[in-house]
VOGUZA-859585 format. One line per 2 residues: number of its first residue (from 0); for each residue x, y, z of N, C-alpha, C. Coordinates in nm, 4 decimals. Atoms other than C-alpha are relative to their C-alpha. Example, Ala and Ser with C-alpha at 12.3 -4.5 7.8 and 13.67 -1.06 7.14 Angstrom:
2
0) 0.0890:-0.1190:0.0000:1.2300:-0.4500:0.7800:0.0900:0.1200:0.0000 ~ -0.0820:-0.1190:-0.0060:1.3670:-0.1060:0.7140:-0.0770:0.1090:0.0730
END
This chain:
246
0) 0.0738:0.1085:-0.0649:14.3485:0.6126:-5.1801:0.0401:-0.1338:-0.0614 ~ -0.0654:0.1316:0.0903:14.4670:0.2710:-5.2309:-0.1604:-0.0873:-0.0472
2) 0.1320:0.0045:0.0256:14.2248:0.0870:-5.4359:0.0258:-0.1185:0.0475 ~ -0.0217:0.1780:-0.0386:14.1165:-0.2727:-5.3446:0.0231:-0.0595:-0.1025
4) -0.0435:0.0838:0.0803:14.2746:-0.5613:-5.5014:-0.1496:-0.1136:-0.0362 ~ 0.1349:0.0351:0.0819:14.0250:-0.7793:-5.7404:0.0183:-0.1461:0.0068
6) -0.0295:0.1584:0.0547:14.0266:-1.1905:-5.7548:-0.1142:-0.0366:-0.0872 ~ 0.0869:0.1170:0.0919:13.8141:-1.4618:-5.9856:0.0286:-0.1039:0.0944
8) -0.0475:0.1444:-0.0615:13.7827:-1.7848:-5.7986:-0.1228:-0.1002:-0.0846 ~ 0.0399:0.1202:0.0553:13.6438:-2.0684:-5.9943:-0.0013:-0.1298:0.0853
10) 0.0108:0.0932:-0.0959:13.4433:-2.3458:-5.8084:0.0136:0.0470:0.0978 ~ -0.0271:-0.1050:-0.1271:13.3958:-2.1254:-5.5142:-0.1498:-0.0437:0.0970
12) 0.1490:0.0502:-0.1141:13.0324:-2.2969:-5.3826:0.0508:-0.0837:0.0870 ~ -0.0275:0.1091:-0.1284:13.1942:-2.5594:-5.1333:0.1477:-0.0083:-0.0442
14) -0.1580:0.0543:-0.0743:13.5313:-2.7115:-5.0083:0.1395:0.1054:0.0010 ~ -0.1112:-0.1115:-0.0081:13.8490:-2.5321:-5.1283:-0.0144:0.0906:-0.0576
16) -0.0263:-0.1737:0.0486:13.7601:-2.2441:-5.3336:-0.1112:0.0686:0.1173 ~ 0.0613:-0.0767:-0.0633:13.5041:-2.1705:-5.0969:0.0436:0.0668:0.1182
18) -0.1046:0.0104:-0.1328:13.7497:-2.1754:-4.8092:0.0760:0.1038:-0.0610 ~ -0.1212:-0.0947:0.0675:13.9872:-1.9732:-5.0629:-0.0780:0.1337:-0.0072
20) 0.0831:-0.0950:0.0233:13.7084:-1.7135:-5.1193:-0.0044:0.0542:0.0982 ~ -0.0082:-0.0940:-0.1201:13.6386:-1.6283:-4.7494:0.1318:0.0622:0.0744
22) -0.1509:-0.0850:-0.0670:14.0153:-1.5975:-4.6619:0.0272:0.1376:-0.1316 ~ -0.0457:-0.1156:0.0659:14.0685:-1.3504:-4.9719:-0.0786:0.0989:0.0319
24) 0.0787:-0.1176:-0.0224:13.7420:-1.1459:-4.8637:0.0256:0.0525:0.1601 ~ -0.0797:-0.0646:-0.1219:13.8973:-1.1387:-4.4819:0.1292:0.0613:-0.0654
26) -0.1126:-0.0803:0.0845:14.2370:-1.0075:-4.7045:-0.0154:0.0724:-0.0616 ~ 0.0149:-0.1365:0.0272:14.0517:-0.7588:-4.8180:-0.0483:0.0403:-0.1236
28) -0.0019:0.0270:0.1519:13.9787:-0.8608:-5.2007:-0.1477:-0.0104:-0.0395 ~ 0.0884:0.0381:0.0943:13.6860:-0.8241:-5.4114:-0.0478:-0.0823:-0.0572
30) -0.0178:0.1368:0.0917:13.5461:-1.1315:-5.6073:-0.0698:0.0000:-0.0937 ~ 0.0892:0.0560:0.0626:13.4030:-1.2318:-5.8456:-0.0101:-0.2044:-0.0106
32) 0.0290:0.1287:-0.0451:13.3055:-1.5971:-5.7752:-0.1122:-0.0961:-0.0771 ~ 0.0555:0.0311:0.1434:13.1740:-1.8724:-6.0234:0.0081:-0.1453:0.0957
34) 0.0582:0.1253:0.0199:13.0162:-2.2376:-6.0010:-0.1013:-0.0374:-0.0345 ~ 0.0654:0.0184:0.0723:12.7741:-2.4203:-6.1695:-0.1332:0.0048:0.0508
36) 0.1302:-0.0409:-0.0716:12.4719:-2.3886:-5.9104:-0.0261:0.1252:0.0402 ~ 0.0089:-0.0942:-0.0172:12.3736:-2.0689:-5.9134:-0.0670:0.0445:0.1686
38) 0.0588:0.0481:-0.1849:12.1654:-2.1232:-5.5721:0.0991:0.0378:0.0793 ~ -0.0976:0.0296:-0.1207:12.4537:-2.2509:-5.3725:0.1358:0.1312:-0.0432
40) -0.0405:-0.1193:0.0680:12.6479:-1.9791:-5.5587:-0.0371:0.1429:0.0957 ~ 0.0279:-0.1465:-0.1391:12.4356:-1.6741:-5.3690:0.0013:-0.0413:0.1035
42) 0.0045:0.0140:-0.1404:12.4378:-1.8302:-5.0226:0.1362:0.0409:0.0144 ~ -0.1664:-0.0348:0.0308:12.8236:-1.7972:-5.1248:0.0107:0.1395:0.0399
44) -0.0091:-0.0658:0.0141:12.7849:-1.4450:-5.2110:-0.0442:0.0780:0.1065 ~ 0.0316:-0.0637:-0.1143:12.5711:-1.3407:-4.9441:0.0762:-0.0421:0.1242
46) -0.0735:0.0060:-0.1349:12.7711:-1.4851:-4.6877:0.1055:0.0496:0.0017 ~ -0.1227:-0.1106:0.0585:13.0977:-1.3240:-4.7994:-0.0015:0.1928:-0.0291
48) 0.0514:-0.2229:0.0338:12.9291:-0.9470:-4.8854:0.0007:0.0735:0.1270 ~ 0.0041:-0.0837:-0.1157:13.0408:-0.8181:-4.5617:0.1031:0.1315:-0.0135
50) -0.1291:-0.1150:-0.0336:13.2932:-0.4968:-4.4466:0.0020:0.0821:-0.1101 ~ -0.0090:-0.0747:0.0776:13.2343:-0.3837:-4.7667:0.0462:-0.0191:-0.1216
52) -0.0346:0.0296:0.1050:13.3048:-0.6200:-4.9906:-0.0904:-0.0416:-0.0817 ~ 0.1160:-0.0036:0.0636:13.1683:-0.6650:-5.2878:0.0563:-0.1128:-0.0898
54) 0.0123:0.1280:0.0679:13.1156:-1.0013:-5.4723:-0.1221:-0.0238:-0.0666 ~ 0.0996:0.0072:0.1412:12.9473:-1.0704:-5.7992:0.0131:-0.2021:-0.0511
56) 0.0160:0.1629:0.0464:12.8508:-1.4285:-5.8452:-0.0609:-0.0805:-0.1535 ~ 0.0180:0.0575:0.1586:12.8372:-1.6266:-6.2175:-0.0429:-0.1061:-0.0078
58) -0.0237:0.1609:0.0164:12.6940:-1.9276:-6.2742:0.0530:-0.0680:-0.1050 ~ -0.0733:0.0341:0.1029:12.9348:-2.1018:-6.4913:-0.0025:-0.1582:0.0254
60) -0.0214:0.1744:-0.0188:12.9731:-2.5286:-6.5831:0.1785:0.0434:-0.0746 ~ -0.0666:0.0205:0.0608:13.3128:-2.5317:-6.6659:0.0794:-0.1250:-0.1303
62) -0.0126:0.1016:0.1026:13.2700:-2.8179:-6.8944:-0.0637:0.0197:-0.1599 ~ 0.0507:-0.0221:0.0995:13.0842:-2.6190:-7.1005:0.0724:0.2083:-0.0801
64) -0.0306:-0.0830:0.0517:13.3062:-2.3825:-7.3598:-0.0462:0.1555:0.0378 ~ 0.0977:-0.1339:-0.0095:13.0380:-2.0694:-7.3663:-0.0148:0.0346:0.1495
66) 0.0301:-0.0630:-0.1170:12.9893:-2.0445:-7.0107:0.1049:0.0184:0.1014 ~ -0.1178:-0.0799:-0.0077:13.3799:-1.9827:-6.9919:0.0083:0.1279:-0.0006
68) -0.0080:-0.0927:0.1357:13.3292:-1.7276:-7.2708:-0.0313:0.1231:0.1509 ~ 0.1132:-0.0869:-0.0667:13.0671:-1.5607:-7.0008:0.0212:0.0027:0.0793
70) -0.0469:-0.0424:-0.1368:13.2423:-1.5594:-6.6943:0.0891:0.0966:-0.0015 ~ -0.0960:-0.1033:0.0132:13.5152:-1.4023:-6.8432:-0.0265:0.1682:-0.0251
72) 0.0740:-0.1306:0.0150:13.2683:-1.1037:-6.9665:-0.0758:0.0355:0.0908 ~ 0.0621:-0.0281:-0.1603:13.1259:-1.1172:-6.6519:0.0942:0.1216:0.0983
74) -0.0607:-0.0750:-0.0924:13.4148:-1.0226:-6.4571:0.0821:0.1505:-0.0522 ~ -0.0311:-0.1467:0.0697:13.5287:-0.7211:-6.7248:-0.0747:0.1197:0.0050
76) 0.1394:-0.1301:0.0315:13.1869:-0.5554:-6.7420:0.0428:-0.0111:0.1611 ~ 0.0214:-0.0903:-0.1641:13.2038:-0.5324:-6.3222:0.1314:0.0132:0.0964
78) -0.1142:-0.0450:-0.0349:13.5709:-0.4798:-6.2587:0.1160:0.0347:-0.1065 ~ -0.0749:-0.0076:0.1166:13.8264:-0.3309:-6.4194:0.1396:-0.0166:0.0672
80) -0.1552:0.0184:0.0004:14.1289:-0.5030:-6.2772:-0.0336:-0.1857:0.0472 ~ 0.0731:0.1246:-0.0976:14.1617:-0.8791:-6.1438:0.2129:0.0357:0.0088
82) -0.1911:0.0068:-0.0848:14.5270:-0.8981:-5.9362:-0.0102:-0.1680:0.0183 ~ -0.0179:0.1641:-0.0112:14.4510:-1.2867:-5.8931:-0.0997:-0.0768:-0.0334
84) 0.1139:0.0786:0.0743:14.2674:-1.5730:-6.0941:0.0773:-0.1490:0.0743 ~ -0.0023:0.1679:-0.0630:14.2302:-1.8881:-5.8511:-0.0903:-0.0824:-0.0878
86) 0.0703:0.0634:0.0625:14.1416:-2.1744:-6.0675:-0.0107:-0.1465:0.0848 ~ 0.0519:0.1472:-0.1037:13.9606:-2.4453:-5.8053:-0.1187:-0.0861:-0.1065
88) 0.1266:0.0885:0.0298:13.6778:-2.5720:-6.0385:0.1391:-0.1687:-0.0685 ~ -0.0309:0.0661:0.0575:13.7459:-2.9296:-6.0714:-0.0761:-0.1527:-0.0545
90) 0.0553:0.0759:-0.0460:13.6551:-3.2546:-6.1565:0.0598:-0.1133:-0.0137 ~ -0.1175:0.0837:-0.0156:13.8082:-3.6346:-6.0825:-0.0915:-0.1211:0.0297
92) 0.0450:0.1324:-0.0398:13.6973:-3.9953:-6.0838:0.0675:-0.1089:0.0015 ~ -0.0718:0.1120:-0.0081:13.8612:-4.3253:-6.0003:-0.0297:-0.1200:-0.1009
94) 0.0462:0.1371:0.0529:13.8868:-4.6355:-6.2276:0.1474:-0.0559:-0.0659 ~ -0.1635:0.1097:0.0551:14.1417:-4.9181:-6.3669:0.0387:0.0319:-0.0854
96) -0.0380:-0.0169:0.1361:14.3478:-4.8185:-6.6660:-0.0655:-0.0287:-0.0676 ~ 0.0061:0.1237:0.1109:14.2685:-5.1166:-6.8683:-0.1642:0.0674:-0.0555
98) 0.1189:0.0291:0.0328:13.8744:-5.0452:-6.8874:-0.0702:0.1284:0.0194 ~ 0.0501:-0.1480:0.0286:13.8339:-4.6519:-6.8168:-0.0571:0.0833:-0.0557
100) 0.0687:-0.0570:0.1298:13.5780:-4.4945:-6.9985:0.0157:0.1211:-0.0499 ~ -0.0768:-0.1567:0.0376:13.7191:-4.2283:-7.2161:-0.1017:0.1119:-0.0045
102) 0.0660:-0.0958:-0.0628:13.4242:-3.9925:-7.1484:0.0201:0.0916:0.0877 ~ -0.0805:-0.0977:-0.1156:13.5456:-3.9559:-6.8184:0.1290:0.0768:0.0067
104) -0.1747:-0.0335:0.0289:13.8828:-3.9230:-6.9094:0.0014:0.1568:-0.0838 ~ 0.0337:-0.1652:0.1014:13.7397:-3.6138:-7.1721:-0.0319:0.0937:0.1000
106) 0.0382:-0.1214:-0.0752:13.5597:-3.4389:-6.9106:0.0859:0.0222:0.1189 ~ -0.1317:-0.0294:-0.1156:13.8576:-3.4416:-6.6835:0.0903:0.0532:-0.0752
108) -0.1203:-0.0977:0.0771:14.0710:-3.2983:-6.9379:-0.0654:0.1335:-0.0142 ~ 0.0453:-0.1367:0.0622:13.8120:-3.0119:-7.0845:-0.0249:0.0576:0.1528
110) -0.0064:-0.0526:-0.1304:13.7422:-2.9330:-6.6920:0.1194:0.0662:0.0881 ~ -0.1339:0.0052:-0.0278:14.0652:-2.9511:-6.5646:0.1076:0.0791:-0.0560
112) -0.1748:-0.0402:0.0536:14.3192:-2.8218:-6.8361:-0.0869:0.0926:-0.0412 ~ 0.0241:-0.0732:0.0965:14.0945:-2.7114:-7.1129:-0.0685:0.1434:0.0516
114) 0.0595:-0.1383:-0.0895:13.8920:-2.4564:-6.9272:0.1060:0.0962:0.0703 ~ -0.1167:-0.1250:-0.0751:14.1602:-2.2925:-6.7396:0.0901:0.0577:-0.0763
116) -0.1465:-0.0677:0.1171:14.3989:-2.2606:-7.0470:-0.1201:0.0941:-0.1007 ~ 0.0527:-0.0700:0.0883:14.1054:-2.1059:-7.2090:-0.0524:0.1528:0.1023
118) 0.0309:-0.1259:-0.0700:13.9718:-1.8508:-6.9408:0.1523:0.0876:0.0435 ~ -0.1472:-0.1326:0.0221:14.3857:-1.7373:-6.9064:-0.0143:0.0272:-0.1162
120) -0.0105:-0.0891:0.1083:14.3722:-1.6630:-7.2267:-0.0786:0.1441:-0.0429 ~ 0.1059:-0.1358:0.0358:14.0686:-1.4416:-7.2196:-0.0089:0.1030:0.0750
122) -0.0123:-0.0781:-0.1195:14.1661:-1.2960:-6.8702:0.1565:0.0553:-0.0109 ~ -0.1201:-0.0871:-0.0096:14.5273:-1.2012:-6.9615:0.0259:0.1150:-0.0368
124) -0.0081:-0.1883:0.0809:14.5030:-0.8770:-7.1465:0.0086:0.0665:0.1695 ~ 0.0083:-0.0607:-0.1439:14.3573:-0.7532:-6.7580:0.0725:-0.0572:0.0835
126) -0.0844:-0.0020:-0.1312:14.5803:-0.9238:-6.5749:0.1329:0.0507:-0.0322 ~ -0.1384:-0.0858:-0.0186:14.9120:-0.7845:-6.7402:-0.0354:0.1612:-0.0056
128) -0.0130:-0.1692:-0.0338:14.7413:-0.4424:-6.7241:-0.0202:0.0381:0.1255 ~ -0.0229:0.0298:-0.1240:14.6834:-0.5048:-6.3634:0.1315:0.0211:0.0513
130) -0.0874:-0.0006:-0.0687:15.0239:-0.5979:-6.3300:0.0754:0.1309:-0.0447 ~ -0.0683:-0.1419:0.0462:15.1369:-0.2871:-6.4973:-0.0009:0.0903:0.1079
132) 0.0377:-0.0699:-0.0990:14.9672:-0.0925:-6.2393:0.0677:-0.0208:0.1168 ~ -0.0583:0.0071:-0.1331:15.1203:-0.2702:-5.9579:0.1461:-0.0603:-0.0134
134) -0.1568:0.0349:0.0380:15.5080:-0.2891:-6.0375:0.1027:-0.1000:0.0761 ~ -0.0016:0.0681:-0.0901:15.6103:-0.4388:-5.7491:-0.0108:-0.1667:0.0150
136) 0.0464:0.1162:-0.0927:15.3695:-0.7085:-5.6594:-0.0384:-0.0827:-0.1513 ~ -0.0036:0.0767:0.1540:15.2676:-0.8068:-6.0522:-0.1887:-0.0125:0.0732
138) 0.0686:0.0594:-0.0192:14.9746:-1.0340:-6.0541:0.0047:-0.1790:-0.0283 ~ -0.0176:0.2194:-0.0239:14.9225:-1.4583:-5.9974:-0.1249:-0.0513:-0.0570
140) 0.1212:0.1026:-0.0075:14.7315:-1.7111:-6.1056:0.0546:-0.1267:0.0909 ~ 0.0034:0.1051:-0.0721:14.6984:-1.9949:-5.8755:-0.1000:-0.1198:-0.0161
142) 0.1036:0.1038:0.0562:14.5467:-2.3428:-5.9928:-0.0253:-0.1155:0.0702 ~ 0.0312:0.1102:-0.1060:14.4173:-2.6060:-5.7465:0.0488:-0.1412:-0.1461
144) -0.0129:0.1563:0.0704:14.5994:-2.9417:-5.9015:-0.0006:-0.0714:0.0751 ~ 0.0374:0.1052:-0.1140:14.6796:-3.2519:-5.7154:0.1702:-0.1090:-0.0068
146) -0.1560:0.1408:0.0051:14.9953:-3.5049:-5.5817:0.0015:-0.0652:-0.0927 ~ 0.0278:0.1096:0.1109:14.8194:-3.7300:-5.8471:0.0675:0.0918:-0.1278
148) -0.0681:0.0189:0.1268:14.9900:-3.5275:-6.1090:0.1736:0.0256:0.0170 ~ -0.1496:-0.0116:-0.0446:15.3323:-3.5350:-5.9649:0.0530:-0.1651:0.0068
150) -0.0070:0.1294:0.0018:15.3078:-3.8904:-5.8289:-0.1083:-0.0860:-0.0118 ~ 0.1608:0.0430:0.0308:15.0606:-4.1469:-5.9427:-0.0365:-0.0596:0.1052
152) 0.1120:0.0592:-0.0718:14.8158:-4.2995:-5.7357:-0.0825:-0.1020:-0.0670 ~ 0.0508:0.0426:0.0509:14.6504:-4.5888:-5.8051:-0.1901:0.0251:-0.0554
154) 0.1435:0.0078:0.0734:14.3148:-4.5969:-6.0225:-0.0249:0.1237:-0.0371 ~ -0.0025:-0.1446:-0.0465:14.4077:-4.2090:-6.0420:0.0710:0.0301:-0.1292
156) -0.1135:-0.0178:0.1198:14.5571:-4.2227:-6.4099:-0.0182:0.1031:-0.0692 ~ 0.0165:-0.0872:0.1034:14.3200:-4.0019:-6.6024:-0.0291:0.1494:0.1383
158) -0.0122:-0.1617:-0.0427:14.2975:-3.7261:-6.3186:0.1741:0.0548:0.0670 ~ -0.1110:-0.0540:-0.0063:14.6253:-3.7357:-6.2537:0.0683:0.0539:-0.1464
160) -0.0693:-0.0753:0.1398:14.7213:-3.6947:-6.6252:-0.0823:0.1424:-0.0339 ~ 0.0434:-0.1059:0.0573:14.5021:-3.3957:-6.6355:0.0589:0.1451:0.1085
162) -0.0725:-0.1580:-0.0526:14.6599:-3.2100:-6.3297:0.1445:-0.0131:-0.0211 ~ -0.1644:-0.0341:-0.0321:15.0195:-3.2990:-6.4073:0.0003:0.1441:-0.1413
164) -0.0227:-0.1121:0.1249:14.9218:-3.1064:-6.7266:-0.0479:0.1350:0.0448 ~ 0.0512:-0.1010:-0.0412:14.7431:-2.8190:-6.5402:0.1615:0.0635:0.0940
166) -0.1357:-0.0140:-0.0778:15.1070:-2.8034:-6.3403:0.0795:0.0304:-0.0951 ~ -0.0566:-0.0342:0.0735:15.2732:-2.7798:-6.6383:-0.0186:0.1541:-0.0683
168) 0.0425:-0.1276:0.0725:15.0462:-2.5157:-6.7929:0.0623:0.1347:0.1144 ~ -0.0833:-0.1277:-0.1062:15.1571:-2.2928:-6.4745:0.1493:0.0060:0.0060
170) -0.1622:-0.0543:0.0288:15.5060:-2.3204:-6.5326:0.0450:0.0341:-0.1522 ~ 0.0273:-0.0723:0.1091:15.4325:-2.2337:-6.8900:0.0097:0.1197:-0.0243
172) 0.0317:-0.1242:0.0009:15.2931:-1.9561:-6.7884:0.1402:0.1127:0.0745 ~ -0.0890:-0.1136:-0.1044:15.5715:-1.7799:-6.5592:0.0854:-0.0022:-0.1042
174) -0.0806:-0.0188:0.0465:15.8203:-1.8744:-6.8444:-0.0273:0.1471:-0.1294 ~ 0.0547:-0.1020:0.0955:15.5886:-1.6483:-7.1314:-0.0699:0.0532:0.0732
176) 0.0289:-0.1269:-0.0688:15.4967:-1.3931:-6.8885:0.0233:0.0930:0.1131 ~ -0.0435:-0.1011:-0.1097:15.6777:-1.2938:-6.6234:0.0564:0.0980:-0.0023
178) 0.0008:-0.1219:0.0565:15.7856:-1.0092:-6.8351:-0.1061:0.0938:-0.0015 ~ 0.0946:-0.1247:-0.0139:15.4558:-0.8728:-6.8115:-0.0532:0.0111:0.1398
180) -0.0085:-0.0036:-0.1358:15.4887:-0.9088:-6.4401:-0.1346:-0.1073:0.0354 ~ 0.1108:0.0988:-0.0802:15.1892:-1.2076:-6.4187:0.0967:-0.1658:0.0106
182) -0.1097:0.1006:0.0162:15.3387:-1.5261:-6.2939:-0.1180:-0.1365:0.0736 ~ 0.1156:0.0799:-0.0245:15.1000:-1.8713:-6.1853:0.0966:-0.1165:0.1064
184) -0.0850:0.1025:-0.0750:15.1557:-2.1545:-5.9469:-0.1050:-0.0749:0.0135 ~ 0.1391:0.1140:-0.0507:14.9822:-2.4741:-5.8731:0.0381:-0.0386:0.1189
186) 0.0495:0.0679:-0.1277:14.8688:-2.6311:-5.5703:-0.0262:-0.1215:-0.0044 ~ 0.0119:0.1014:0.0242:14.9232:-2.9837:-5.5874:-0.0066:-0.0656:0.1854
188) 0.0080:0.1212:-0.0991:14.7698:-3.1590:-5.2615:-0.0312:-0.1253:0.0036 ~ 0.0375:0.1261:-0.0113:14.6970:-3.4864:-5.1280:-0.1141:0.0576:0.0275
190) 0.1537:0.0249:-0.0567:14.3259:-3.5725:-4.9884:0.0013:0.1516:0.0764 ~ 0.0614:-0.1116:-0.0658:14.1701:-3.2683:-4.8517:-0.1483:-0.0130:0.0400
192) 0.1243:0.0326:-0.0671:13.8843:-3.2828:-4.6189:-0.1085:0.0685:-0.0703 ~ 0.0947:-0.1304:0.0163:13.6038:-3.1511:-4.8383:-0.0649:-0.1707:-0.0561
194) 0.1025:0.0816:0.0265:13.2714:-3.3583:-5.0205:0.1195:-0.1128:-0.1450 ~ -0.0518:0.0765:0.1881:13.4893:-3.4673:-5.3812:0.1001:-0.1001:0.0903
196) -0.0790:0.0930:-0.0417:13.7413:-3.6637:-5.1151:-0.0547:-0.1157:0.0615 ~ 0.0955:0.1137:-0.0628:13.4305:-3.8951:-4.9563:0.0464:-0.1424:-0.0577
198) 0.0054:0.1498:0.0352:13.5014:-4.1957:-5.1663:0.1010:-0.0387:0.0445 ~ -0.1475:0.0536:-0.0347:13.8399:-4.2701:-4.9915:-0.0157:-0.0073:0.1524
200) 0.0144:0.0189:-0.1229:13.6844:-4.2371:-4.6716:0.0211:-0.1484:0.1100 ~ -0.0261:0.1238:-0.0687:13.7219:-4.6054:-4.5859:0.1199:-0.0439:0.0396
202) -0.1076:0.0345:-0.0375:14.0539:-4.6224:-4.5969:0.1411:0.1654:0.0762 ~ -0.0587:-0.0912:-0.0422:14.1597:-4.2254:-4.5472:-0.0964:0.0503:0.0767
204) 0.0916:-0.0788:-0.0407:13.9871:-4.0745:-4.2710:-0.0227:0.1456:-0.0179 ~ 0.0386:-0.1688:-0.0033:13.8511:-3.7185:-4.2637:0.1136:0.0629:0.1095
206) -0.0643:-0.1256:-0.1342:13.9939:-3.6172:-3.9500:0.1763:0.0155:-0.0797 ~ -0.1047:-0.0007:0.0416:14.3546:-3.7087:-4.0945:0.0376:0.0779:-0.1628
208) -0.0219:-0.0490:0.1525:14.3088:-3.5341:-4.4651:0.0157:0.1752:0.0145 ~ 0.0209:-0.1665:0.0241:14.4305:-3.1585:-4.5498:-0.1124:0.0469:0.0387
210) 0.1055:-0.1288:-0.0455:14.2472:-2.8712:-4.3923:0.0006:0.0773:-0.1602 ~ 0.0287:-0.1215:0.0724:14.0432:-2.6488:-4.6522:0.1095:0.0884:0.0074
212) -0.0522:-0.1333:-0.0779:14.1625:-2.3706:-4.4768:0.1338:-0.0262:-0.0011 ~ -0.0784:-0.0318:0.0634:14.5238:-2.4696:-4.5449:0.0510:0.0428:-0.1207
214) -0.0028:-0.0348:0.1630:14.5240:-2.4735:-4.8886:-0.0183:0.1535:-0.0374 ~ 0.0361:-0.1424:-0.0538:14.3617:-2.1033:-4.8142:0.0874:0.1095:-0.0112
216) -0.1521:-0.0514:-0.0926:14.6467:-1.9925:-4.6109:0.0979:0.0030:-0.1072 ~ -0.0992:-0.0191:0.0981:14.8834:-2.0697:-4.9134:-0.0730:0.0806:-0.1164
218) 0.0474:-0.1340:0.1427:14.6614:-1.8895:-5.1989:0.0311:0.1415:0.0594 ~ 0.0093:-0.1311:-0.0498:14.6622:-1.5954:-4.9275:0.1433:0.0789:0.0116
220) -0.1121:-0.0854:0.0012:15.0239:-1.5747:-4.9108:0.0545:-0.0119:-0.1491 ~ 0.0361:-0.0337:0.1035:15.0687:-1.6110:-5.2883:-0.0219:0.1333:-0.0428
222) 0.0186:-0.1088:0.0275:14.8954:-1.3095:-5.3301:0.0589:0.1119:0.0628 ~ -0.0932:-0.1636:-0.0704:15.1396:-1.0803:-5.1147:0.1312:-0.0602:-0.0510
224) -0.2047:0.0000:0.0545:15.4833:-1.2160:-5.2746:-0.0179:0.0704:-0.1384 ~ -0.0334:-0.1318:0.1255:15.6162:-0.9826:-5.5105:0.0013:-0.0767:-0.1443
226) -0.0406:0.1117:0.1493:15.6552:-1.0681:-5.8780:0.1235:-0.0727:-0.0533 ~ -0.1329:0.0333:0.0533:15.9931:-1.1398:-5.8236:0.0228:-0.1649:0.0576
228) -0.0288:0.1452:-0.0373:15.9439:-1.4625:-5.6845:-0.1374:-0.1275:-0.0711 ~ 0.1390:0.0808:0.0752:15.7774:-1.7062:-5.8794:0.0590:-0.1483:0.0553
230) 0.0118:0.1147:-0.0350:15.6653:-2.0411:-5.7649:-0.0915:-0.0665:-0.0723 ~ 0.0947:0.0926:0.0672:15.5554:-2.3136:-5.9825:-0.0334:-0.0913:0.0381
232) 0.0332:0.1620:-0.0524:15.4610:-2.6017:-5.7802:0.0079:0.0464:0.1481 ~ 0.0083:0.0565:-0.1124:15.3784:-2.6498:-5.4268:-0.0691:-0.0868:0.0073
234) 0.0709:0.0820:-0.0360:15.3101:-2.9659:-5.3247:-0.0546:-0.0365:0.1710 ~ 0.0962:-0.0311:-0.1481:15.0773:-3.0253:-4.9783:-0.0238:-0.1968:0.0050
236) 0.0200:0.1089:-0.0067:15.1477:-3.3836:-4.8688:-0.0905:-0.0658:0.1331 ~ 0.0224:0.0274:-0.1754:14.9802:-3.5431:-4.5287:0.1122:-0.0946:0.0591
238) -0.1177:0.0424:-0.1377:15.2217:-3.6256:-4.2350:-0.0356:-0.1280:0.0070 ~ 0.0435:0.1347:-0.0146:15.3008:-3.9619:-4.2065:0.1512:-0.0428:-0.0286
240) -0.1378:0.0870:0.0748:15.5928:-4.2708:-4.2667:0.0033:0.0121:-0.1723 ~ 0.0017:-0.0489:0.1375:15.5327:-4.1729:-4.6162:-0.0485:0.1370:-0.1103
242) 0.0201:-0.1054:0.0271:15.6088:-3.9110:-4.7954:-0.0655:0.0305:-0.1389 ~ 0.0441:0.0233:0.2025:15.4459:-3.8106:-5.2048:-0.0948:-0.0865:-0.0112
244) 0.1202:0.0885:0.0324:15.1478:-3.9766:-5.0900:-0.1401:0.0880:-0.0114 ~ 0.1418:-0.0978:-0.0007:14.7574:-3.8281:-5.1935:-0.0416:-0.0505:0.1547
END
């Protein structure tokens, strides 16, 4: 009997992991599913617990160390495999170089980098025994970053310096581990139609910004390429006279 394949999605209550969550539970995948409102969290869970899938919801802040610690023992005690760790929790605010308050600039790094380089670490043991199991196909991590850490954007300094480094950490990763068949990729889009893209609304409309549900579509195929193809970067620009723009 083939067994079902297992994910983690981080930041999975609204926009893109939530979008990423219902396409992996139509693909057939298990979850375990994590954000910091536990509330908006089970409406998550219950709306996803169909056909037979089964999803275990965490409430985790990823700004806060320990409730890393506890997602990660979360998803060990109620599965014993994960084939893919989507890392969507994020967080991002606009302001001028010159006068940026390094607060923000902290909690965009420990959100952003520090959290995700700390939950791979505590989730890799199971994901190269995962990939052991499946010779073939391996296992992925996939990390929601952003154009802003490829090309800058104005007023966009300290969240772009925290996903060019989250982009980096995934090509890190494929170089020290694609021997144990796990290999990572980021997802660097522009604007995407969800609530965290509102403040740009005046000048980017909604209707014109990334679909959720693309971003989706690429975690979903991700998880069916073999381990022999590793991709560290896709970037997701919007159509237009210019190209490498958020």
């Amino acid at each position: 009997m083939t067994r079902r394949r297992v994910a983690l999605v981080t930041g999975a209550s609204r926009g893109i992991g939530r979008s990423i969550a219902k396409q992996l539970v139509a693909d057939g995948f298990d979850l375990t599913v994590s954000a910091r409102k536990l509330d908006t969290l089970a409406n998550v869970r219950d709306e996803l617990s169909v056909d037979g899938s089964r999803i275990v919801a965490v409430s985790a802040d990823m700004a806060v160390e320990g409730d890393v610690d506890v997602l990660a023992e979360a998803h060990l005690k109620n599965f014993d495999r994960l084939d893919l760790l989507v890392l969507c929790a994020g967080v991002g605010s606009a302001g001028e170089l010159t006068n940026y308050p390094i607060h923000r600039f902290d909690k965009q790094i420990t959100v952003n980098v520090r959290s995700p380089f700390l939950l791979i670490q505590s989730l890799l043991p199971i994901l190269r025994a995962t990939a052991a199991s499946e010779p073939e196909r391996g296992t992925r991590i996939v990390a929601l970053a952003s154009i802003t850490g490829m090309v800058a954007e104005s007023d966009l300094a300290a969240y772009g310096a925290s996903k060019a480094a989250l982009i980096s950490l995934c090509e890190s990763i494929i170089i020290a581990e694609a021997q144990n068949g796990v290999t990572a990729t980021a997802i660097s889009p522009g604007y995407v139609d969800t609530e965290m893209s509102g403040w740009v609304h005046d000048r980017v409309a909604a209707d014109v910004m990334i679909r959720a549900t693309d971003i989706a579509i690429l975690v979903s195929a991700m998880a069916r390429m073999s381990r022999y193809a590793a991709v560290p970067n896709i970037a997701v620009t919007r159509p237009g006279e210019q190209l490498w723009r958020a």
